[in-house]
N, C-alpha and C positions, 0 to 999 in steps of 0.2 A: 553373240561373240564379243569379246574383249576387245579393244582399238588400243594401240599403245603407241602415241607419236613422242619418239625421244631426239632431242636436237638437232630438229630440220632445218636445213638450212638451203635457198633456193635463190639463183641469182637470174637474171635476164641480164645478157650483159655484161656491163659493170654494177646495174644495179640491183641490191640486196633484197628480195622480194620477200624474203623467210629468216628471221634471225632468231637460231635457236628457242625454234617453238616446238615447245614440249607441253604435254596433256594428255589425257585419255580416258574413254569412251567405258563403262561398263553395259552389261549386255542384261536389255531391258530399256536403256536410259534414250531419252528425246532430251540429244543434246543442240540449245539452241547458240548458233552459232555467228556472233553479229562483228559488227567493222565498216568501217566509209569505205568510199569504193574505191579502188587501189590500197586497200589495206595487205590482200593476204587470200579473203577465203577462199576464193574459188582458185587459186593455186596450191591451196593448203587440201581441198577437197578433190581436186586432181591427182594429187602425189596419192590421196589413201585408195583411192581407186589403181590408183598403177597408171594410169593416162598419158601420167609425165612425171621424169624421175626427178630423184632429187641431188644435191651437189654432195651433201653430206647428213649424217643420222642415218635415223631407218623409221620406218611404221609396220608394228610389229602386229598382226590379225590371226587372236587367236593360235599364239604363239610361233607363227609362220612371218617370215619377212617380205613386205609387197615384192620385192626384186625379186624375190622366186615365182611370179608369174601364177604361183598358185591358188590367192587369194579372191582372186577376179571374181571366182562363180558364185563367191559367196556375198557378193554385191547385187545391190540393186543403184542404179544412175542415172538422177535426171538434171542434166546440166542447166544451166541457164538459159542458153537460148534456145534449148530443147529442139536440137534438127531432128527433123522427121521426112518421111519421104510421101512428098505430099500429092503425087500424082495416084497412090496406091490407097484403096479403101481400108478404113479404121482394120477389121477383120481381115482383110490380108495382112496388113502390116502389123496386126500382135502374132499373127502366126507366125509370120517372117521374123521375128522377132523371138519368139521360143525358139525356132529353131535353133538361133543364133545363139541360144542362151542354152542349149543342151537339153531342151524338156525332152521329155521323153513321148517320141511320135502319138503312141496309144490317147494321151494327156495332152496333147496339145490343144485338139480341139474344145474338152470342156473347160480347161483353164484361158483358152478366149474367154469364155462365154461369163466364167469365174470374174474375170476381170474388168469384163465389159458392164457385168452387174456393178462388179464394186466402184466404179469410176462412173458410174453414172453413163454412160454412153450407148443403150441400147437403141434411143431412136436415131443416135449418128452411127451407126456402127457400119453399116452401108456405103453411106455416105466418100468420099474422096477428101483426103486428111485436107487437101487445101480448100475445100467450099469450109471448113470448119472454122467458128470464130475462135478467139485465140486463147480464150475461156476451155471450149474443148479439147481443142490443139494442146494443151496445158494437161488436160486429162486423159489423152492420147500417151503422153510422155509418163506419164506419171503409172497404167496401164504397162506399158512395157520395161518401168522397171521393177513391179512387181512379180512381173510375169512368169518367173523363174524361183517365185518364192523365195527371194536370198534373206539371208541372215543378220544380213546389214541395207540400210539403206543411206543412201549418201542424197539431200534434195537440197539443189540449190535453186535457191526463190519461187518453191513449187507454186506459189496462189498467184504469179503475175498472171494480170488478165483477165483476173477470176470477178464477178462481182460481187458483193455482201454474202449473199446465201450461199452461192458456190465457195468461198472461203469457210464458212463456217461448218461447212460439210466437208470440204478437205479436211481440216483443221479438227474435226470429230474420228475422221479416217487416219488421220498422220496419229492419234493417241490412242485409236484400236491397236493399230500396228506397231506402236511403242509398246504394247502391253508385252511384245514376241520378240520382237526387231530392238537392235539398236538404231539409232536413228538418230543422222545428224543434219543440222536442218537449217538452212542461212536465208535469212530474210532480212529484210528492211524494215517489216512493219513489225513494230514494237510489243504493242498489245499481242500481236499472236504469236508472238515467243512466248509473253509471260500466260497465255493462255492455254502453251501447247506446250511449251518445255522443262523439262524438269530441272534442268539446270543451262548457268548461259554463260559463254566465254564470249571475250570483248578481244579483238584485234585491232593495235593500231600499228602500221609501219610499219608490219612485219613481225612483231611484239605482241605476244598475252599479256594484254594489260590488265584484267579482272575474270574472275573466275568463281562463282557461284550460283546461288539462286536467285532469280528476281530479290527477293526479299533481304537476303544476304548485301548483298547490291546496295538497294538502297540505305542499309542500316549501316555500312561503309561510308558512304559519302553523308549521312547526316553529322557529319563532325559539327558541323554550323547548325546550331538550334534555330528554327524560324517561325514567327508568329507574326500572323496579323491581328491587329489592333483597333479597335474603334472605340474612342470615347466620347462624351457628351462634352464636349471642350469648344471655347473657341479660339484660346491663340495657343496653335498650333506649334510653334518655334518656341515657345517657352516649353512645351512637353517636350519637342526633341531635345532639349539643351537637358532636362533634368534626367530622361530617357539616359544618354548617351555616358552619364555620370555615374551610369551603375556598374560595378566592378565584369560584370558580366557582359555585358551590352558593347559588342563593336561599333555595331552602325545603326542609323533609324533612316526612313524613307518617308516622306508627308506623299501618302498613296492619293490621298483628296483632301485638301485644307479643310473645307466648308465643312465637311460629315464626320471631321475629325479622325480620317484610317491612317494606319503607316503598317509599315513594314518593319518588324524589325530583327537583326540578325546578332545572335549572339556569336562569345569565341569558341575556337573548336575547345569540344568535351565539357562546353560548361550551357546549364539552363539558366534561362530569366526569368522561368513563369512567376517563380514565384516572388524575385525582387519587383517585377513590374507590377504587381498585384498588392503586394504593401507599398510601394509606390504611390498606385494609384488611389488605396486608400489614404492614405497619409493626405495626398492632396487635395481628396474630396473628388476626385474626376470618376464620374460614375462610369461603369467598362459595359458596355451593349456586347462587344464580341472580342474574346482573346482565342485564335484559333491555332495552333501549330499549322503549318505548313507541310505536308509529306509531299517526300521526296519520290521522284516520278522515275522509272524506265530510263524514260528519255532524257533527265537531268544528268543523271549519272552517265548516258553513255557521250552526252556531248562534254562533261567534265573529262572523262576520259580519253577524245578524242578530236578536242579541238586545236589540241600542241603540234 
């Protein structure tokens, strides 16, 4: 299903929690959804759910608008801090939980069983959701919003809790079900956006502040060429001084005097490699390592979100 959020806008308050944030979700896509916290997502992923309205715009599901109440069953929702009702066994509570979600009585039984496969939870399945650590409790949630088969899924920070292995077995399961599902998907941890999603939107203060693929991303914020440096040198401050002389070259950084490294940053849209490279022949200073620098996930999104 298609996600269409056009000029949402959400207040608490006096304060702007949503300012005309527009985007949208095609059907197939693991869209990874990132921002600090008190950004935006988990009120941006409430309104598409319907959970809580919005002041102004609309979010348009599959050509239907969430206000019409219609769009629900075509969700699946696993919030943040994922309530559950923990006095009730794994297996009663997906059932309770179909219920709720309109499976149809015949089917409810094997799609526990469906889901208790896919989530891993066979030898908890018994068990009392609160004896569960919070690894399972997390698979518990994640189980009942499957449960109903919907055509979207909305996960906010589905792997909290999770250790190495059980992340990378979500994180296998969240891009089976990208294959079907739309899928929007808000996390913290960096790497499994870029491992999981197909494309990433950044929030800051209410604002879409960037909007593509990891790679997209970073080839954005590489406006500043950067390399590091090592030469067989030993005074170090006469290379920054000729270094910094080159029409390209902003800045230089002595990373270690003694081993002769620096850091250096050219201006945006312009390279060094190769002025520092006749450079360094010109001078005689023999080059052990000239390495570009790539640009990380996490560079771009603190560039983005440290104002």
């Amino acid at each position: 299903m298609n996600i269409e959020i056009n000029n949402v806008n959400k207040f608490y308050g006096y304060q702007k929690v949503l300012d005309d944030v527009s985007f949208e979700v095609k059907p197939g896509e693991i869209l990874g959804f990132l921002g600090p916290n008190g950004a935006g997502k988990t009120t941006t992923m409430k309104i598409i759910t319907g959970y809580i309205g919005m002041d102004s715009g609309d979010v348009i599901i599959d050509g239907k608008s969430v206000k019409s109440g219609e769009t629900k069953s075509s969700i699946g929702y696993l919030p943040e801090n994922n309530p559950l009702y923990l006095d009730m066994p794994v297996v009663d509570y997906l059932k309770f939980s179909a219920k709720l979600q309109g499976v149809d009585k015949e089917k409810i039984e094997s799609k526990v069983r469906e889901m208790i496969k896919l989530t891993g939870l066979n030898k908890e399945k018994h068990k009392l959701i609160g004896e569960l650590s919070k690894g399972f409790r997390q698979r518990v949630g994640l189980a009942q919003a499957l449960i109903h088969d919907p055509e979207i899924l909305i996960l906010d920070e589905p792997t909290t809790g999770l250790d190495p292995n059980q992340i990378i077995e979500i994180r296998e399961l969240i891009k089976e079900l990208g294959k079907e599902k739309t899928v929007i998907l808000s996390t913290h941890i960096l790497p499994e956006v870029e491992a999981t999603c197909d494309r990433i939107l950044i929030i800051n203060k209410g604002k879409i502040v960037a909007n593509g693929t990891s790679k997209d991303l970073r080839q954005q914020a590489e406006g500043n060429n950067l390399l590091k440096l090592k030469l067989e040198i030993y005074d170090s401050n006469a290379v920054v001084g000729k270094l910094k002389e080159l029409p390209s070259v902003e800045d230089v950084v002595i990373v270690n005097d003694k081993e002769g490294r620096f850091d250096i940053k050219s201006y945006k849209g312009l390279k060094s490699n190769r002025e520092i490279f006749d450079l360094c022949v010109k001078n005689n200073w023999p080059i052990e390592e000239m390495i570009p620098i790539e640009t990380k996930l996490e560079d771009v999104f603190r560039d983005l979100t440290m104002n």
